[in-house]
N, C-alpha and C positions, 0 to 999 in steps of 0.2 A: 366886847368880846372877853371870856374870859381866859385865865391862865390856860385851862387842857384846849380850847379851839387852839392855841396859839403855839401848841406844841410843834415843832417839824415835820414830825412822823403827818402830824394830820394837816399838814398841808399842800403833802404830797402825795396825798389822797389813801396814806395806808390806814388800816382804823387801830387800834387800841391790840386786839388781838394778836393782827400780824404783828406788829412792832414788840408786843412781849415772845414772838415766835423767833424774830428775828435776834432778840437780847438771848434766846437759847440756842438757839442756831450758833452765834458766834461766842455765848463764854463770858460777853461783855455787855457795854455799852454799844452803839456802832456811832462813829462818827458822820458827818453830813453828807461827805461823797458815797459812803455805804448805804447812807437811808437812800441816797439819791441813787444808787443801783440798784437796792431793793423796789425803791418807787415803779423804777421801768417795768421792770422784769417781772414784779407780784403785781402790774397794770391789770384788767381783763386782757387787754389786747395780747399780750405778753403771754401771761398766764392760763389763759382758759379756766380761770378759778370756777367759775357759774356754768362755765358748760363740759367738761373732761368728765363729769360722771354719768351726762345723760350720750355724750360722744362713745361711749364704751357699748354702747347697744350696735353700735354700725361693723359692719362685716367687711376685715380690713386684709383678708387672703384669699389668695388665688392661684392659680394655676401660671398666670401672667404675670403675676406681679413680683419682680426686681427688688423694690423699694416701695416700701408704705408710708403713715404717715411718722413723723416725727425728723424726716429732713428738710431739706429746701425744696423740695419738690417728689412726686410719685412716680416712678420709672416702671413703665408695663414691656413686657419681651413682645416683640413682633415676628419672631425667627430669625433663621438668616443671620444671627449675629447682628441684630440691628435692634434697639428698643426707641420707645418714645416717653420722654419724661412731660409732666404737665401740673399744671397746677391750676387753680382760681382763687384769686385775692381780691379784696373792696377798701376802697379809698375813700371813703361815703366822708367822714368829717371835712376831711381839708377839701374835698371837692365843694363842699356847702361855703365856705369860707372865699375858697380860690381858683373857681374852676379849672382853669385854662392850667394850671400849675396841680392842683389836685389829680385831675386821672391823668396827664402825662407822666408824673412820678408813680402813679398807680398802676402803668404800662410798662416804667421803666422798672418798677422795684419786679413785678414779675415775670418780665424778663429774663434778669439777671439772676434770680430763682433756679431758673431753665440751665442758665448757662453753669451756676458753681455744681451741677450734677454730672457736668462735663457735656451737654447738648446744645448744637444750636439750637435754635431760638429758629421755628417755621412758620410758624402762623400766631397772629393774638384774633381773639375774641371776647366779646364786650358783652355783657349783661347790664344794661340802665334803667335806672327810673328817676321821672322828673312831675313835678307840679304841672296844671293841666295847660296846655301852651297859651291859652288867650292871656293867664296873667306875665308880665313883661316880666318878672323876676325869674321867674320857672323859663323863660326863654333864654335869658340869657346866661344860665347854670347850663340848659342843654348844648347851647351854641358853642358855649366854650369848652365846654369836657369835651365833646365831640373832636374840635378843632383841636386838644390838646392832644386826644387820643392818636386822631390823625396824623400831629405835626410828627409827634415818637416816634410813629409807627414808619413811616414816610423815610425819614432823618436813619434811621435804623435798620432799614432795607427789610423791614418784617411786615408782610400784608395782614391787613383786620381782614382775617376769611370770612367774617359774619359776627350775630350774636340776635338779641332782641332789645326792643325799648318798651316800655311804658309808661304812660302819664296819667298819673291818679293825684286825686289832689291832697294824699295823706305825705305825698313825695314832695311839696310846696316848699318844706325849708329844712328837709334832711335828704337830698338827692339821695341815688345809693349807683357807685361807680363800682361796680366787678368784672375786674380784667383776668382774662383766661390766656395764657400761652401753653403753646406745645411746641414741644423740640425734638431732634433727633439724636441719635449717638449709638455708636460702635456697644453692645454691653460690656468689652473690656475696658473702657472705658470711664466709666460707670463712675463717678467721682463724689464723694460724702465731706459734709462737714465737719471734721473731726479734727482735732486738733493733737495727733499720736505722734509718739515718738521723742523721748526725753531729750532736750538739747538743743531739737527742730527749733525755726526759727519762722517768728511771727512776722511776714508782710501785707503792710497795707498799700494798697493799688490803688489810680485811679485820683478822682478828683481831689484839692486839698478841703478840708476840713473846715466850716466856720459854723455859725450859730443858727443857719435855718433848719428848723425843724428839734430844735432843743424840746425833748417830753411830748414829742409828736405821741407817742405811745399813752401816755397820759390824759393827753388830750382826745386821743380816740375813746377812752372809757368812760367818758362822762356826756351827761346829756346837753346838747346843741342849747344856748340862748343867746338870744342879741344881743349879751352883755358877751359871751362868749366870740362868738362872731367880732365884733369889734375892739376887742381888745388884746385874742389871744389871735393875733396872723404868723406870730414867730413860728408857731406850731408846722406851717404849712409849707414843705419843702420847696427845694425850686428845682427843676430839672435841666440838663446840658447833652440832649437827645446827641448831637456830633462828639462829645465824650463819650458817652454811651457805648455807642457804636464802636467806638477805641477799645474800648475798657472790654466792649464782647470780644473783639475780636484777639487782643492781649489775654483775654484769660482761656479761651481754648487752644489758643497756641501755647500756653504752659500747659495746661492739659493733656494736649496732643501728646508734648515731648515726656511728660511724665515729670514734671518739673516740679509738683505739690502733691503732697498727700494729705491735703486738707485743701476745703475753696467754703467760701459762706461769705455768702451775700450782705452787704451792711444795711438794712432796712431800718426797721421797727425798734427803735433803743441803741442805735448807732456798734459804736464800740460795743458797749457793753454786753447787750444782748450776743455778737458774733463770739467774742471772749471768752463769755459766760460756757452759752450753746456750747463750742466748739469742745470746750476742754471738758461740759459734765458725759456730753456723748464718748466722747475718748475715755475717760476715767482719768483722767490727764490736770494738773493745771496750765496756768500760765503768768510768767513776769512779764508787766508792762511798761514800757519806759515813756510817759506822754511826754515827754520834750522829744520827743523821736517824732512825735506825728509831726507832718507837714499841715502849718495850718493857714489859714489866707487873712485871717484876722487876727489881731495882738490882743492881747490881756485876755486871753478866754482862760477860766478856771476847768481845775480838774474836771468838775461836774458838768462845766458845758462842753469840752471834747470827749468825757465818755459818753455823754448821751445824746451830741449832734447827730440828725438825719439828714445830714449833707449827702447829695448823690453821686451814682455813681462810683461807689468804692467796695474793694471788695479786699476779706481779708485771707491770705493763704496761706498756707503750713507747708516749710520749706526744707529739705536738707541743709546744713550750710552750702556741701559744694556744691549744693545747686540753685543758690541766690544767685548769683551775677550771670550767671544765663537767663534766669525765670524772671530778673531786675529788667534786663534787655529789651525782653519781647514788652514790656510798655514804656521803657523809655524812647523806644526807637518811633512810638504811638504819640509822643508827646505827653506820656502821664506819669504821674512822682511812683516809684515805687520803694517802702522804704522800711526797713526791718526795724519794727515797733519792739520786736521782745522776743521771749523765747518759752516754750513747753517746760514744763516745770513737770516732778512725780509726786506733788504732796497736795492735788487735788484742788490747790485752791488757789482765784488770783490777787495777785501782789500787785499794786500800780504804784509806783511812783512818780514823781511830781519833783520838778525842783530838788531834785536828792531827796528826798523825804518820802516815806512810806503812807499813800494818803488814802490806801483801801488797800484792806485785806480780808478775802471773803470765800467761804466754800464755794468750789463751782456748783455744785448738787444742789446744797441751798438756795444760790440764784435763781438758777436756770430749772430746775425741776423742785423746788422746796414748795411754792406757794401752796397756800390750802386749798381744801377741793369741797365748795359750798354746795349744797343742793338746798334750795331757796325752796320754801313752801309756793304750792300753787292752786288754783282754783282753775271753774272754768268762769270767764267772762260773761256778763248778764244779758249781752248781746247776744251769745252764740245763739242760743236756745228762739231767741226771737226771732233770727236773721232767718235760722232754718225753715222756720216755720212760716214765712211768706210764699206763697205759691203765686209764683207769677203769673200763672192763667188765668187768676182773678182777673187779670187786667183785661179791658175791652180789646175783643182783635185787631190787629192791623188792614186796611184794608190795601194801603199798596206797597206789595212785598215788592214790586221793581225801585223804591224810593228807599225802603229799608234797609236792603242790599247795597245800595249808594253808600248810607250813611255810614253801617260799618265798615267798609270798604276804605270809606274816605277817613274813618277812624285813625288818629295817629298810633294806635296799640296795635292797626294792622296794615294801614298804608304803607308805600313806597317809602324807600330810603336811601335811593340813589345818590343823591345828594352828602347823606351822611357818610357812605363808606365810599366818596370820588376820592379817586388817587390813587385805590387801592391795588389797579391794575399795571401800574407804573412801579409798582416796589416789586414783584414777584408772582411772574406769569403763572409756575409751574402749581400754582393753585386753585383748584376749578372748586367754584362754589355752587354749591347744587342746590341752584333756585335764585340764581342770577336770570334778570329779568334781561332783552334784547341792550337796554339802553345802561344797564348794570343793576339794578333795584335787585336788593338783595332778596332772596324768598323767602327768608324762615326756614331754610332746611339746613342738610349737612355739608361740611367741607368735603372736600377731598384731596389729598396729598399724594401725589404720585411718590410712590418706592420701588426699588427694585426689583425687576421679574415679574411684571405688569401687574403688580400689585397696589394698593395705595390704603392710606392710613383717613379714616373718616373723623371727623371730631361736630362736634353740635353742643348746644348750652340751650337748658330748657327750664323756665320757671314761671309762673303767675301769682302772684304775692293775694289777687282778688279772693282766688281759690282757697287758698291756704288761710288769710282771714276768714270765710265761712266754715272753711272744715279744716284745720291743721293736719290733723292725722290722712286724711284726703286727699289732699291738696298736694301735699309734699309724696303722696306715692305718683299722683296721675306726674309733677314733674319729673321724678324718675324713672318712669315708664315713655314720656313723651322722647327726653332726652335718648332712650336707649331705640324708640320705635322710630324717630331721627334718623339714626343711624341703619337701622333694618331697611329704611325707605331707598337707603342707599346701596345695600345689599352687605353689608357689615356686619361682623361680630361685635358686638361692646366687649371689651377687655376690660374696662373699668371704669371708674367715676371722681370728679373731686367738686368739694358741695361749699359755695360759700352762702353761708348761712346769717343773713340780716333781721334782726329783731330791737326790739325795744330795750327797754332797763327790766334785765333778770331779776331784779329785784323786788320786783313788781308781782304778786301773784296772777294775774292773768297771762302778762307777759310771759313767763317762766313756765304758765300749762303751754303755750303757743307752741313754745319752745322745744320740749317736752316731746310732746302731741307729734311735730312737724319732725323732731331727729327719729323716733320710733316708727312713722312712716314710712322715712326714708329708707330703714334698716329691713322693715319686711318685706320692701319692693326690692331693695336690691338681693337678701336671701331668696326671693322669689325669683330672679332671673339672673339669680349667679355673679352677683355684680358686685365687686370689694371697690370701697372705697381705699383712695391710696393717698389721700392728702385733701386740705381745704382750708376752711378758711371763717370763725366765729365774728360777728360782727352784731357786740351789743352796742344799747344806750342811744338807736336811733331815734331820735326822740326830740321836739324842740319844744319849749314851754311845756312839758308833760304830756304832749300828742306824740303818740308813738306812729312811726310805722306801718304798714299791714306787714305781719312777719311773711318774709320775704327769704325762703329758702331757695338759691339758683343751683341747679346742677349741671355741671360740665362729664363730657363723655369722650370717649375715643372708641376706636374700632377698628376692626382690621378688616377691608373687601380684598379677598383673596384673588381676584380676577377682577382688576377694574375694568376692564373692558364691556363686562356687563352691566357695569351702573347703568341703570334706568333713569329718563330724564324725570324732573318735580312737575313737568309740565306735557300739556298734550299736544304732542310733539308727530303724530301724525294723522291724517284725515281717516274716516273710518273704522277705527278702536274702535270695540266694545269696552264701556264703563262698569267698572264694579266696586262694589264697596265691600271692603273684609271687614269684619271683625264682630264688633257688640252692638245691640241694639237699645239697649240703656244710654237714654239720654233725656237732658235737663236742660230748660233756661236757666236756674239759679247758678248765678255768677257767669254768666254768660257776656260774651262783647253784644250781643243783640241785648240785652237787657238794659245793660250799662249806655249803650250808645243811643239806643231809639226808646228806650225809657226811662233813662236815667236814675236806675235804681242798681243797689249793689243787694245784694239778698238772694235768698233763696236756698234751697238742697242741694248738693253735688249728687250727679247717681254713682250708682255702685261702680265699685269696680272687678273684675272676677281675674286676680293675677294669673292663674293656670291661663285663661284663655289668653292674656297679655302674650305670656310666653309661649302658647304654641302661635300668635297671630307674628310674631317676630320673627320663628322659626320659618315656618310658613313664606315669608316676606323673603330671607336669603335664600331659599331655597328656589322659589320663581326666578326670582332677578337672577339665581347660579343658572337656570337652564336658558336666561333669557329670554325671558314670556312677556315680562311686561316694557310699553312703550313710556309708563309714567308709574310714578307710584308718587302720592301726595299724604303726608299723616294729616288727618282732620282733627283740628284744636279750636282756637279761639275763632271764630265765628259759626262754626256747624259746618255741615257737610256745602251750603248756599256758598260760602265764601272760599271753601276751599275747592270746588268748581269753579268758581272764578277766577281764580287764584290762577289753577290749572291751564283757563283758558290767556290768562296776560303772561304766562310764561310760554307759552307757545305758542303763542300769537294766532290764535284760531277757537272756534267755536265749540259749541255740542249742544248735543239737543239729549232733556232729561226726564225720562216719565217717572213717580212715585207714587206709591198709595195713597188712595185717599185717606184723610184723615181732620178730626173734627178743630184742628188748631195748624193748619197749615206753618204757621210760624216756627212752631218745635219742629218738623220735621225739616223745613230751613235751615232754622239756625241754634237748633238745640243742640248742647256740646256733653259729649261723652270721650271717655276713653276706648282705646283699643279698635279705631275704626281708622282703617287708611280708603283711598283712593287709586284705584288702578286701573290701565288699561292696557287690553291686550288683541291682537290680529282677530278678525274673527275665527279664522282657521285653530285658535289656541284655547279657546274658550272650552272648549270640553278638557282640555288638559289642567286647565285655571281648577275647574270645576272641582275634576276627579281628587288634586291635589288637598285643593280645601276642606272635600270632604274627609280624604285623610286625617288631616289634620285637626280636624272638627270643630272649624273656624266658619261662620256662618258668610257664604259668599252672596249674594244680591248683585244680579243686570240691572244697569241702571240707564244706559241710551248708548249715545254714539257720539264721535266727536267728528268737528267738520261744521264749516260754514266759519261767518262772520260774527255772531250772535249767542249768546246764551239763553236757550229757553228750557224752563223747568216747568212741567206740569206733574200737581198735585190732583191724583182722582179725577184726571181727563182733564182737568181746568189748568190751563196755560195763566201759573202768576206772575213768574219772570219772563222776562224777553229783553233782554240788554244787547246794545253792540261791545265788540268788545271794545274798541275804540271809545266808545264811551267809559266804561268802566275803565280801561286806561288811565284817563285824563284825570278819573277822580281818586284814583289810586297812587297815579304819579304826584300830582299838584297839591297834596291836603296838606303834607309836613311844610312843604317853602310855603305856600300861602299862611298858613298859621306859625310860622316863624318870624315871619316879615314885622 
């Protein structure tokens, strides 16, 4: 090794550049605990050095929106004097590492997101992806995130309302965990992390302090190896879910009372980052006293209490007179609470150490200085090959009742009962729409009862398959899915927060992915009015140099002004007339029938036509507002064959379904497009459905009736399907636990 490898700066991952940025930034030299603040905070994780200039394309106002991004979390007005703050965050490293301890801290950090905005904390939801379940390693990542997820959630009195999985085998030894909470809160309410007010005084809350998760932030920027894995576990926090629960409930009862005029979460960079954050947002500094932290371990140095990811703590910005009241409401909880320091006016923080002055640094510098790289990019040599497989080539299927099984029985779209048990034991008042009789969750949207028979929708919609064949694609149909979710439910989307998982930016395919996938998201959501209000970059997923499929997830909310009318996800009574709204553009390429009964990933995405998107959403609120329909189902991964099926194991009942003929019965199964829902309405409403549609110039199509025991579809007079539903049950219920075992 020679001398410059061995310099500091580059072993804590900064390169030559930063470090000469940093030597201008301060005037000087910086000493070790400074590189060691710089290191966190100029991380990617920190920083968003690789992606804040391709982030500036997304569309971040609205008419709703409170709070965008750049806090702890996105706050949208619901009326009423009530909003909803939310966020989505990904735990992907330390899950790969440690499951059971990775996404329960990835549950707990945002959480507490929720909470420093001054919100409880209502609902979480999960966005997963794992290696494919027959290998034993990929099972036992799932088993325990899952159980991690659950124990939190459980422990914490907050129900998982839903989310999705899937298992590819690009996900084998870089899991990818994104936890979603939403919360509620008064908007006067309304609390930021800021650190204002000359003299206010710095408290830290909540658990004591020790060395787990020292450069967790560090850690997250760099590519997954065995040698990483094994030797770096310090990274990997640990969570104390019955703290947790303390530390929520102590930091909105200072809130309540008006007790802080600052709250920030301690995540990602511990101290440092909340410090930093706190005081560049204010225009503010701050003096630190670390012998004032409370810490649970002896000898730790300056640099391992600024930058421990110890859980559970939060830090608040205090009047004086109003510490020993705002001290109270957590010691009365059992947790330390304990004035670190105080607001400074000259910008920048001071920490000392032992009497000694052992960093001195701009907050602006830290917390907003790092540079803003836009990394060359290409397209991949695959794209162009992938597209161009047309899967018709392939010889037809001849039994579409066995094909229907398969994907059915597919983990990307089988039951998951099993994985959200519990959930009904934490918090009744959340009805999840597309809960199956025995609890399997459906793939649809939540719904949160509020005030005045109103209720709050949220849903989380992504497919990483999609987005690796088409990025720009891919990542619109997720933002459209996530938003047509919510229409299914009879909702407005208010708005959006997008965690966004990708490879090493530095990479030129990677970084077009990247690219490709945030520009998408941007014209979907100026197409339906939809401002992003916070999220969440997640490079370097990547282990031995296998990246990934970029993996953008989007999370949504929504307002059903009349919950009363929600429409059930299933066909919920005998006799409906079936209809399918929306586009007729559809594809195998990247399809769950492709993937599952052929095991091929490839293919074309079809178009998408966003105008029709938004008048078929419009269209959607506007039936469910008069109450027309008995179901309404969005059609995604498997084609219109599975989400008739779908329909009928949520409703525990049949239909019988006639379609055109046509020369590939398979595509009209289970070829997948956007902008097509599922609906059913009285027959007596059908000319209303009709008239409506036509308005709307949404293409509506009869499709049968529902009723009986059985699913039969006929293509061009020829009966291919004919399933019980009881049958399909079994193999929808049983695929995840038998492939877990």
């Amino acid at each position: 090794m020679n001398a410059k490898d061995e310099q500091p700066w580059r072993q804590l991952g900064l390169t030559e550049g930063e470090y000469e940025r940093i030597r201008k930034d301060l005037g000087r030299e910086p000493n070790l605990v400074e590189l060691n603040i710089y290191s966190v905070m100029w991380s990617e994780h920190c920083s968003y050095k690789h992606s804040r200039a391709a982030l500036r394309m997304l569309p971040v106002e609205g008419p709703h929106v409170l709070q965008g991004p750049g806090e702890n979390a996105g706050v949208v007005d619901l009326g009423g004097g009530l909003g909803a703050a939310f966020k989505i965050e990904s735990h992907n490293h330390p899950t790969a590492v440690e499951p059971f301890q990775g996404a329960a801290t990835g549950a707990g950090g945002i959480i507490r997101d929720i909470v420093a905005m001054g919100a409880r904390p209502a609902a979480l939801l999960g966005s997963l992806r794992f290696g494919p379940l027959e290998d034993r390693r990929s099972r036992y990542l799932f088993e325990r995130a899952v159980a991690g997820i659950n124990w939190y959630a459980k422990e914490t009195g907050i129900p998982v309302a839903g989310g999705e999985i899937y298992f590819e085998e690009c996900y084998r030894g870089n899991p990818l965990v994104n936890a979603m909470c939403v919360g509620l809160l008064p908007v006067e309410r309304l609390m930021r992390g800021r650190a204002s007010g000359e003299g206010n005084l710095v408290l830290l809350a909540g658990a004591l302090t020790g060395r787990d998760g020292i450069h967790g932030v560090t850690f997250a920027s760099v590519e997954l190896t065995a040698e990483i894995e094994e030797e770096e576990r310090p990274p990997v926090q640990v969570g104390d879910a019955a703290l947790g629960k303390a530390l929520l409930e102590a930091t909105l009862e200072v809130i309540e009372k008006d007790l802080a005029v600052g709250v920030q979460d301690l995540g990602g960079a511990g101290l440092t980052c909340a410090v930093t954050e706190t005081a560049a947002r204010a225009g503010s500094g701050i003096e630190l006293e670390l012998d004032l932290v409370p810490l649970r371990e002896e000898g730790m140095t300056a640099y391992e209490i600024l930058t421990s990811e110890s859980q559970e703590r939060m830090l608040l910005i205090v009047e004086p007179e109003k510490r020993a009241e705002a001290a109270a409401a957590f010691e009365r909880r059992g947790l330390s609470c304990t004035v670190i320091g105080r607001v400074a006016g000259d910008g920048m923080v001071t920490v000392k150490h032992h009497g000694e002055t052992v960093a001195r640094v701009p907050a602006k510098s830290v917390a907003e200085g790092a540079p803003v790289y836009e990394p060359a990019f290409c397209e991949p040599e695959y794209y162009g090959r992938l597209a161009a497989f047309d899967p018709l080539e392939l010889p037809q299927v001849d039994n579409l009742n066995e094909a229907l099984l398969k994907v059915l029985g597919s983990p990307d779209v089988a039951g998951r009962a099993w994985i959200q048990s519990g959930r009904g034991e934490v918090n009744d008042d959340v009805s999840i729409e597309g809960d199956l009789p025995a609890g399997t969750g459906g793939g649809g949207a939540a719904l949160l009862p509020l005030p005045h028979g109103r209720a709050l929708a949220m849903a989380v919609a992504g497919n990483g398959r999609l987005v690796y064949l088409d990025p720009y694609r891919g990542a619109i149909f997720a933002v459209c899915e996530a938003a047509r979710l919510l229409a299914c439910a009879g909702a407005e989307p208010l708005g959006i927060t997008d965690g966004l998982n990708f490879g090493n930016p530095e990479k030129p395919e990677v970084y077009w992915q990247f690219k490709q996938a945030v520009e998408g998201i941007a014209d979907a959501c100026r197409a339906l009015s939809l401002p992003v209000v916070g999220g969440n970059v997640s490079f370097y997923n990547e282990v031995e140099g296998e990246a990934i499929y970029p993996t953008p997830v989007i999370g949504a909310v929504g307002l059903q002004e009349n919950a009363a009318k929600s429409c059930s996800p299933g066909f919920s009574r005998d006799g409906d007339l079936i209809y399918l709204l929306g586009a007729s553009s559809i594809s195998l390429g990247g399809s769950q029938y492709l993937k599952s009964c052929r095991g091929r990933v490839a293919g074309a995405l079809p178009q998408i036509d966003l105008e029709l998107e938004r008048r078929l959403q419009e269209l959607l609120r506007r039936i469910i507002g008069e109450g027309l329909p008995g179901c309404a189902r969005d059609i995604s991964g498997g084609g219109l064959a599975v989400a008739l099926a779908e329909c009928c194991l949520l409703g525990g009942r049949g239909a019988a379904v006639a379609l055109p003929a046509a020369d590939r019965p398979e595509l009209t199964l289970f070829g997948e497009g956007p902008s097509r829902v599922a609906i059913t309405v009285k027959p007596g409403s059908s000319q209303r459905l009709e008239s409506l549609a036509r308005e709307a110039a949404v293409p509506a199509v009869q499709l049968g009736q529902t009723g009986g025991d059985r699913l039969r579809i006929a293509v061009g007079g020829q009966e291919l399907v004919d399933l019980t539903v009881a049958r399909m049950w079994k193999v929808y219920r049983e695929a995840i636990p038998c492939l877990s075992q």
